[in-house]
Structures are given as structure tokens and as C-alpha cells.
N, C-alpha and C positions, 0 to 999 in steps of 0.2 A: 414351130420353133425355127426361126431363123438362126443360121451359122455363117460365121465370117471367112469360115475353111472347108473345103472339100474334108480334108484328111481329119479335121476337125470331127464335123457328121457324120462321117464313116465310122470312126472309132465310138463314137457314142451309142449308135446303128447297132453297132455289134453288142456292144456295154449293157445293151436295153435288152439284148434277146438273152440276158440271163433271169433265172427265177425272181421275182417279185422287187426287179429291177425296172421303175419308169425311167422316160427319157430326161427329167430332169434330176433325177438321182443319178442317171448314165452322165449326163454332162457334169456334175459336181462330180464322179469319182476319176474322171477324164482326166479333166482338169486340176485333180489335186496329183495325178500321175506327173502332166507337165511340170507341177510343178518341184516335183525331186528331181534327185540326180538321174541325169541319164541311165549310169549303170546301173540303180536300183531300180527300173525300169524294164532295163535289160533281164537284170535278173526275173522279174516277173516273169517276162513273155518264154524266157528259158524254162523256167519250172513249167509253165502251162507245154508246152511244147515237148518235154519231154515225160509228161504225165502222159500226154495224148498218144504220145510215140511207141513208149517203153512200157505202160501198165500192162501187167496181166492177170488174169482171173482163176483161180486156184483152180487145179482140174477135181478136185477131190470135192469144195463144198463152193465152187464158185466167188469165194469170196475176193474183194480185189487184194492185187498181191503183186511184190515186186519178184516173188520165184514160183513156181511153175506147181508148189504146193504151201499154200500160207504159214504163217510162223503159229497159228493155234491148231491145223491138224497137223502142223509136225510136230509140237508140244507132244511128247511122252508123259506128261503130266495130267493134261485131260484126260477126262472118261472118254476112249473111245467109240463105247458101244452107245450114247445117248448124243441125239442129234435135235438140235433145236430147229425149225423149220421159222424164217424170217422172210420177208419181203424182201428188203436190200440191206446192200452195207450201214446204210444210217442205223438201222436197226440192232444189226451186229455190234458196232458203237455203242449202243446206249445198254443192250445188256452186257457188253464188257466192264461198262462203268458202275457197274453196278456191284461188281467182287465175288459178285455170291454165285454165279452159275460157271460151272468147271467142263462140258461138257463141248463138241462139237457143233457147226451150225451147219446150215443147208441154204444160201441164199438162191430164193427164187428166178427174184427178177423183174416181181411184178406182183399180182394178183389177178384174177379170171375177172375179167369186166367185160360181158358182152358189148356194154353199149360206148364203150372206148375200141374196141375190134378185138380187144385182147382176148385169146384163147389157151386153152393146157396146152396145146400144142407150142405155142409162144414162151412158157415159162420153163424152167428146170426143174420140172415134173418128172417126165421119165428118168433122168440121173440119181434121182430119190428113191423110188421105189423098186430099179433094179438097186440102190444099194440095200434098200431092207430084204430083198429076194434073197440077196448073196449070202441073208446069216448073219453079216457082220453087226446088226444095228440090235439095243436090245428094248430102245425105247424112243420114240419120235416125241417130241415137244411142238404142237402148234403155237407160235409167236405170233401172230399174225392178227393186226390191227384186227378190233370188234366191229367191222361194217360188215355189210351185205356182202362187197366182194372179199373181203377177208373169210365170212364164214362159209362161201359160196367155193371157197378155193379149200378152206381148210378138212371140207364136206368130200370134195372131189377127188382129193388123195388121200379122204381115209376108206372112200370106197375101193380105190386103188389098191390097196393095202391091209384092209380088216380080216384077211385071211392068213396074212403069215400071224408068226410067232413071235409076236410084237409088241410091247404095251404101247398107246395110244392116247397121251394125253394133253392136254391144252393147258395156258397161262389160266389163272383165276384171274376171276372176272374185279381185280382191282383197279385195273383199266375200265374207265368208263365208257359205254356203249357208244359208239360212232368217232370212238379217239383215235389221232393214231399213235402209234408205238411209241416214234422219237421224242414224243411231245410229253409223254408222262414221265416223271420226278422218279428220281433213282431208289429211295424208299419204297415206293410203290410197284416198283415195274421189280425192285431185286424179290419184293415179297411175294409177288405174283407167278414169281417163277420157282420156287421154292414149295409156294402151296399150289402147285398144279395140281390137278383133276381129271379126272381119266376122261376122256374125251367123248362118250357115250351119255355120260353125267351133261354135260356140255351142251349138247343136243338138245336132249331133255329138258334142260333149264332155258333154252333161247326160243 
């Protein structure tokens, strides 16, 4: 792809190295930038810039957050002895949309994927199962995509864990095998968490 602009290429350069963004989608969304207003422009690269600067991550369930503990484990309203165990924020998202689960999360980070390099040591693993050690948890919910590495992670922190005093239980299998979480309909994914399944069950059936 030829450019008439240095600054032109650059910006698209960049534009491209977002998800499921090619270099000619990077040039059309470029160029529909040129052509607003400057300051709505500005204001883009403001927002991006102060996401990047100023986000922080809840120390309590990791989730991203503009205070130093997020606005659903400061909710006095949630259950908070029942912790949903999630991949990432996207995930957190889509079962908040859903209305029906009242409960805390635990975002990850990721999933155990050997053959990506990822390891427990890499995920917010340990932050989990010392909070089940402390007492305070009365019931862990695995969320976590139905693939190999989701059951591979989900496996790993319940051997982690099968000894405290804890129920242990996973989404129903209304998600279909090898989906992932964000992508299944709100119907689905609010029903799936509601008819959870003790996680033993789970095993046994996969």
C-alpha cells in the first residue's frame, strides 16, 4: 500500500496493530479521523491517553477500575461471600448484562495455555485461593470459556482449593463447547449461571 504521507503511514501503522483491524480498514478509519473536527480528534487521543495513564485494577477482584477498589465489591448490596471466577473484564461485562447474577467476580487475566507460554504463575491465581483460605468466600463459580484451556485452568484452581470449606461450582454447560463467554446471548449465559452445577458434576460430564 502506497502512502502520499509519512504521518499518514504511521497513523494507520498503528491503527492496523489493533484487534481484527487490517491495513485497509486502518486507512478508512484514519482518514474518516482527518476528516472531523480537529478537537473531536483531540478529544479521542485524550481519552485514549488518559485510559492508559490513569486505569487501575481493583485490588480486591482485579477488575478494571477508576478506584483502588471497583464500584461492584464496594456494592454492599452483592453477595459477598460468592465469587464468580472470569477470564477478563469482557466477561465481567457480559454477565453484568445479564441482571441475574448478584454476586462478586475474580478476573483472571487469562487462562493456562501452555502452548501460548501462559502459566498459573502468570494469572491471579494465588489472589484467589488465598481469598478462599481466609474464610471469607462461601462459594466459587467457574465462568470460564468451555475450551481446553478454560477447563485446564478451571481444573487447576479447583485442585488448589478442594480442601477448604467451599462450594465449587461451574456455569451449565448452556454455552456451547469451544465458545467463548462474551460471544454467548444474554438469555443464555443469565440461565447458565443460575443453573450452575457443582463442579465435580462438571468433570464427570466433560
Amino acid at each position: 500500500m502506497e502512502f502520499s504521507s509519512k504521518l499518514l503511514e504511521k497513523a494507520v501503522n498503528e491503527m492496523a496493530q489493533l484487534p481484527g483491524i487490517g491495513k485497509r480498514t486502518a486507512l478508512r478509519l484514519v482518514l474518516h479521523l482527518l476528516k472531523q473536527p480537529k478537537e473531536q480528534t483531540q478529544l479521542l487521543a485524550s481519552a485514549l491517553t488518559q485510559l492508559r495513564e490513569d486505569i487501575r485494577f481493583c485490588s480486591r477482584c482485579h477488575n478494571i477500575s477508576d478506584e483502588e477498589i471497583c464500584y461492584i465489591c464496594s456494592n454492599p448490596a452483592r453477595e459477598q461471600s460468592v465469587v464468580c471466577v472470569v477470564e477478563d473484564i469482557r466477561d465481567v461485562m457480559a454477565l453484568e448484562n445479564t441482571g441475574l447474577y448478584k454476586g462478586l467476580y475474580h478476573v483472571l487475566g487469562g487462562k493456562i495455555s501452555p502452548i501460548d507460554g501462559v502459566g498459573p504463575s502468570q494469572l491471579n491465581i494465588p489472589s484467589l485461593v488465598e481469598k478462599v483460605k481466609s474464610g471469607a468466600v462461601k462459594e466459587i463459580i467457574f465462568a470460564l470459556s468451555s475450551t481446553m484451556e478454560g477447563d485446564t485452568t478451571n481444573f487447576y484452581i479447583y485442585r488448589q482449593i478442594k480442601d477448604s470449606d467451599v462450594i465449587v461450582s461451574a456455569i451449565a454447560r448452556g454455552i456451547a463447547i469451544g465458545d467463548e463467554l462474551e460471544y454467548a446471548d444474554e438469555v443464555t449465559l443469565g440461565r447458565s449461571i443460575l443453573h450452575r452445577i457443582p463442579f465435580e458434576n462438571a468433570i464427570k460430564n466433560s
